[in-house]
C-alpha positions as CSV (number, residue, x, y, z in Angstrom):
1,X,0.0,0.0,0.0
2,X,1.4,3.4,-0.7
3,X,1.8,6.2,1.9
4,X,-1.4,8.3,2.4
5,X,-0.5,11.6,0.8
6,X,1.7,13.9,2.8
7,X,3.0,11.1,5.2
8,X,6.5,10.5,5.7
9,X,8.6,7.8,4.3
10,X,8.0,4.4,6.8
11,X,11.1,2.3,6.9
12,X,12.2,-0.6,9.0
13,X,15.8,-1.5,9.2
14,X,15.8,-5.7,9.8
15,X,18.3,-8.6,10.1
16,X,19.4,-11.2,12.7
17,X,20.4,-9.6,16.0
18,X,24.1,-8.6,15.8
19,X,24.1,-8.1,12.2
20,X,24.8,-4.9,12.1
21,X,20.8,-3.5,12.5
22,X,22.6,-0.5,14.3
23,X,25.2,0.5,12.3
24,X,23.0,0.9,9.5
25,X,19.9,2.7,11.7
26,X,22.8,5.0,12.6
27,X,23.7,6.0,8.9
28,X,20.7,6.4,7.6
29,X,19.5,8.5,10.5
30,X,22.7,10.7,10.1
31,X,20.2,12.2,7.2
32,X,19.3,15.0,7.1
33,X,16.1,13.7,6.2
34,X,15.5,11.5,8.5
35,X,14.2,11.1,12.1
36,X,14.7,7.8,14.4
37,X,14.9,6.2,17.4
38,X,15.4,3.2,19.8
39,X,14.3,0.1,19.5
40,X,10.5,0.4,20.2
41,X,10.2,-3.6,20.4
42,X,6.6,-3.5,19.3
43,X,5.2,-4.9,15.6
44,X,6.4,-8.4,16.3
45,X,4.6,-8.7,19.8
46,X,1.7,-7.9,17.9
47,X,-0.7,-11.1,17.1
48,X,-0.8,-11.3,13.0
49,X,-4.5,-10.6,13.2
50,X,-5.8,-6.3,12.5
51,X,-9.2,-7.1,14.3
52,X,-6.9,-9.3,17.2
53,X,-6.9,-7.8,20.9
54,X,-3.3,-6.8,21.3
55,X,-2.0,-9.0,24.3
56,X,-1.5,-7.8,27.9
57,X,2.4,-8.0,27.9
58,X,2.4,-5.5,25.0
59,X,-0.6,-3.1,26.3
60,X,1.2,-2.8,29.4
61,X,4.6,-1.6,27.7
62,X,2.7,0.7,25.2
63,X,3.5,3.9,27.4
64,X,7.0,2.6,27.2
65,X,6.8,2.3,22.8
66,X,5.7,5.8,23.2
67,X,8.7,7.2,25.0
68,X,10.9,5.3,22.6
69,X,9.0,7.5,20.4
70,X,9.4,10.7,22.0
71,X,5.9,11.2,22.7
72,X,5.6,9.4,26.6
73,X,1.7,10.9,26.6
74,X,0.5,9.3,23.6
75,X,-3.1,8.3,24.1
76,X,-3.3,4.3,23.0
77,X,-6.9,2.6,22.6
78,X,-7.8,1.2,25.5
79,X,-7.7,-2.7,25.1
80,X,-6.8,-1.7,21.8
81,X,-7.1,-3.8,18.4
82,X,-4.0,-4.9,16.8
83,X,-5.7,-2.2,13.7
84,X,-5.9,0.6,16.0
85,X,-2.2,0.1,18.4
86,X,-0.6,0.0,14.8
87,X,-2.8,3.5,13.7
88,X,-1.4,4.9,16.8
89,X,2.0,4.6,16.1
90,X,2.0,5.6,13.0
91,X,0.2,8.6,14.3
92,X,3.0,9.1,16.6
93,X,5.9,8.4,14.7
94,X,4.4,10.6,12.1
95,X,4.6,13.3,14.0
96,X,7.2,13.3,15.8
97,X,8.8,13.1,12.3
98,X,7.1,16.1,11.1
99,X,7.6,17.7,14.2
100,X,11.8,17.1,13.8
101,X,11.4,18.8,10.3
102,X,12.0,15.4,8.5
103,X,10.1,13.3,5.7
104,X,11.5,9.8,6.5
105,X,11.6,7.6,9.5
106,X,13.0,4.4,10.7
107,X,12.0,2.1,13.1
108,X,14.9,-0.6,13.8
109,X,14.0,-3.8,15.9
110,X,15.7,-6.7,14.4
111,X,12.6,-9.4,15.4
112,X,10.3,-7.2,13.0
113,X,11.7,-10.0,10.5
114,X,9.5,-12.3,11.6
115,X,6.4,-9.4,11.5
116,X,7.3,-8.3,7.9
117,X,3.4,-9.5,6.7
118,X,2.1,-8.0,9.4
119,X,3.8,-4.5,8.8
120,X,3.1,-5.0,4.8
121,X,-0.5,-5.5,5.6
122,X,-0.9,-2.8,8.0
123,X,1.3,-0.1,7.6
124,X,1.0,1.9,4.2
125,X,4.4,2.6,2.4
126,X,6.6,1.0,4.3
127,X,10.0,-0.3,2.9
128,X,12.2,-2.4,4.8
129,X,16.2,-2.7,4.5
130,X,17.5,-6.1,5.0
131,X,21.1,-6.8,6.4
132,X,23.0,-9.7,6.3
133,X,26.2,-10.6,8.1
134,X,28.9,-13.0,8.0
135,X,27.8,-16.0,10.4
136,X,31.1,-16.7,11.9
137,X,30.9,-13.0,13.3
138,X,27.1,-13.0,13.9
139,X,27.6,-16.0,16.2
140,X,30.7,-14.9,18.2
141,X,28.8,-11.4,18.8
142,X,25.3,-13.4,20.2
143,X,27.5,-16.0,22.2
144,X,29.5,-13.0,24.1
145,X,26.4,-10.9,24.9
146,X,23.6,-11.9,24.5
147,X,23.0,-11.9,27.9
148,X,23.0,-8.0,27.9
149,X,19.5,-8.6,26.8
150,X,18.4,-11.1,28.7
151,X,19.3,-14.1,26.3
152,X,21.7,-16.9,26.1
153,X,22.7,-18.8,23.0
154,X,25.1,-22.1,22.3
155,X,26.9,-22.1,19.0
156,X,24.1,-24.7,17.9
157,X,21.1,-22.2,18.8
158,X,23.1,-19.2,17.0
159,X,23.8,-20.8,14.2
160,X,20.2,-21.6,14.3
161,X,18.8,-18.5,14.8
162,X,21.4,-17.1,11.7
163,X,20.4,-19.2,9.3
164,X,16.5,-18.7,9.9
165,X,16.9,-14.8,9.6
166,X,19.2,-15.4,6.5
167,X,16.6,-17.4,4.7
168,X,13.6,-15.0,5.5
169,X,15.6,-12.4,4.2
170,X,16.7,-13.9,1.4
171,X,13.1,-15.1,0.5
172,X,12.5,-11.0,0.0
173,X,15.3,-11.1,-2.0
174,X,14.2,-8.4,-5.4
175,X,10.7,-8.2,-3.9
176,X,8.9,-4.5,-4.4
177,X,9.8,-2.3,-0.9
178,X,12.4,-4.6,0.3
179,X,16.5,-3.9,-0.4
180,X,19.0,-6.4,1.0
181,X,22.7,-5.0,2.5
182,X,26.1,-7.0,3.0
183,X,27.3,-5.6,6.1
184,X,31.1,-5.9,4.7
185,X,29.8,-4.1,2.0
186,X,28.4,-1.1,4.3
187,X,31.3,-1.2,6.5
188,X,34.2,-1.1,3.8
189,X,32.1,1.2,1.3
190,X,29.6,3.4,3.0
191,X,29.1,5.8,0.5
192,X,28.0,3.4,-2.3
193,X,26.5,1.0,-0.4
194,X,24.2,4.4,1.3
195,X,23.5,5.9,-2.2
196,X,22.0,2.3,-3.3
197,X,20.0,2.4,-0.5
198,X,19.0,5.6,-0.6
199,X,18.1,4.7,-4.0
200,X,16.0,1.9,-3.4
201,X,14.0,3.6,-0.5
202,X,13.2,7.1,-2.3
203,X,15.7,9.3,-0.5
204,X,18.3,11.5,-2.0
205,X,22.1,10.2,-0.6
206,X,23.3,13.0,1.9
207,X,26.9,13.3,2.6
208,X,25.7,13.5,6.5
209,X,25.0,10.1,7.0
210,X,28.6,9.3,6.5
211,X,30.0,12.0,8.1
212,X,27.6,12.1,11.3
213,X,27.3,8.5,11.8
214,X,28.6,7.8,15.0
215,X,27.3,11.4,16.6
216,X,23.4,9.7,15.0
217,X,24.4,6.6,16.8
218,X,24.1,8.1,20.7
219,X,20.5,8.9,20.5
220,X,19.3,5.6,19.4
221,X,21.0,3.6,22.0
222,X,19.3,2.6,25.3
223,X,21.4,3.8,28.6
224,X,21.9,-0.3,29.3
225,X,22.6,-1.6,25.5
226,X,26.3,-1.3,26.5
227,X,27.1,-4.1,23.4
228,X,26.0,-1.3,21.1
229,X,28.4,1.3,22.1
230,X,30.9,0.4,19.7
231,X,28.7,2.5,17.1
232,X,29.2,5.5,18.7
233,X,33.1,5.9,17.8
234,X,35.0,5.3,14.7
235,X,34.0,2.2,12.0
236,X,36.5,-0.6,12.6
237,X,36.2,-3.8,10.5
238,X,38.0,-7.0,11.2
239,X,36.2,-10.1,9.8
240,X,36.4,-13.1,12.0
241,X,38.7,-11.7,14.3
242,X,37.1,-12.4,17.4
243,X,35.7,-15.4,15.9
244,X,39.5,-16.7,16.2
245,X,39.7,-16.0,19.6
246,X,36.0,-17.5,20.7
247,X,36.3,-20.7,19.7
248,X,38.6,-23.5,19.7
249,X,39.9,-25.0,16.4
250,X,36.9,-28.1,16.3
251,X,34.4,-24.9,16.9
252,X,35.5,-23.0,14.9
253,X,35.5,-25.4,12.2
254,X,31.7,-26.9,12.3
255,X,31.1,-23.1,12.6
256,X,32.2,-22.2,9.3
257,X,31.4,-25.7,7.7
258,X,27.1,-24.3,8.5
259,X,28.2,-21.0,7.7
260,X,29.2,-22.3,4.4
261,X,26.1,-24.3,3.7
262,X,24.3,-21.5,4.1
263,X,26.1,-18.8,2.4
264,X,24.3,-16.2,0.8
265,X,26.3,-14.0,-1.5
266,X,26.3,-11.0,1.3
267,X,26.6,-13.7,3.9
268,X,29.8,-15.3,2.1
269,X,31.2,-11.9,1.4
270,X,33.5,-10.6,4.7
């Protein structure tokens, strides 16, 4: 569905956790154009049903989605529909948009992956930008902190967990509204990688997002997301070089054996 006239741009920024959802959030809210924020953890709690109540966990939190918006008094529904939670947020994150003097915004929760349908269905205009990672790196980076967010994962379970994100978002692969990103690719060459994206989404490339990356990156961050914090200083990029030091040689080795049965070209491509 297209944007109803005058609305801003609606993109979501997707991919396993630890792929790199951040660093990309950050560049493209360096933009001039464009307004984000934190994680507001919210379409993918939402049963895949418009006329469905939302749940109890999720009503509860809603005051919480709209701080992560800006706008802590944001009247929801009470026991609101899945229809009407989704047509306040897009209320609110409209606004606050218009209200920061930009025409784009981008909500980044990696899990939204799973809730793609659900947003396709329900939220008019959206676009969505796909990352993949290398999954030697992706699993080093959920074994070591994970628990940062409550989580634990094995090799067995991350390597799990990257392969099943991979294949949804390959499966959107050249689909209309959906544009998929090699993280190597965005960390080596920002600039072209950016201006494809900008590109594929309907914004002009701005030098900014480049240039105020890292300065974009501190007001997306949670106070506790320490394992983000990385993205608020300079772009470093070593390919497997924790990976090395995580994992013993057998490890390591059945690691990059799935890895490489899996293997997408972005995946493949450090």
């Amino acid at each position: 569905m297209p944007a109803p006239d005058g609305a801003p741009q609606r993109l979501f920024v997707v991919g396993c956790p630890r792929s790199g959802t951040t660093l990309l959030q950050s560049f493209l809210a360096a933009h001039g154009g464009v307004h984000s924020f934190p994680e507001t953890h919210f379409f993918y709690r939402l049963p895949a049903s418009a006329a469905a109540p939302v749940g109890p966990d999720l009503v509860g939190d809603l005051p919480q989605v709209a701080g992560f918006l800006g706008r802590p008094d944001t009247a929801w529904p009470p026991q609101p529909t899945v229809g009407a939670a989704v047509d306040t947020f897009l209320a609110t994150a409209d606004a606050v948009t218009a209200a920061a003097g930009a025409r784009a915004w981008v909500e980044k929760t990696p899990a939204n992956l799973y809730a793609i349908d659900l947003v396709e269905a329900l939220v008019p205009g959206a676009r969505f930008v796909h990352i993949l990672r290398d999954g030697a790196d992706v699993v080093t980076s959920l074994c070591a902190n994970a628990a940062g967010w409550g989580s634990s994962y094995d090799v067995d379970q991350a390597l799990d967990l990257w392969a099943e994100c991979v294949a949804i978002s390959e499966a959107h692969r050249g689909r209309p509204g959906h544009h998929l990103v090699g993280y190597a690719d965005l960390a080596q060459r920002p600039e072209a990688t950016l201006r494809a994206v900008c590109a594929a989404v309907g914004l002009d490339y701005d030098p900014a997002m480049v240039a105020g990356r890292a300065e974009a990156a501190r007001s997306l961050i949670k106070d506790f997301e320490h394992w983000k914090r990385p993205n608020t200083g300079p772009l470093e990029y070593a390919p497997r070089a924790r990976f090395t030091q995580a994992f013993d040689a057998a490890t390591r080795a059945r690691i990059e054996a799935r890895v490489a049965a899996v293997a997408p070209p972005e995946a493949a491509t450090r």
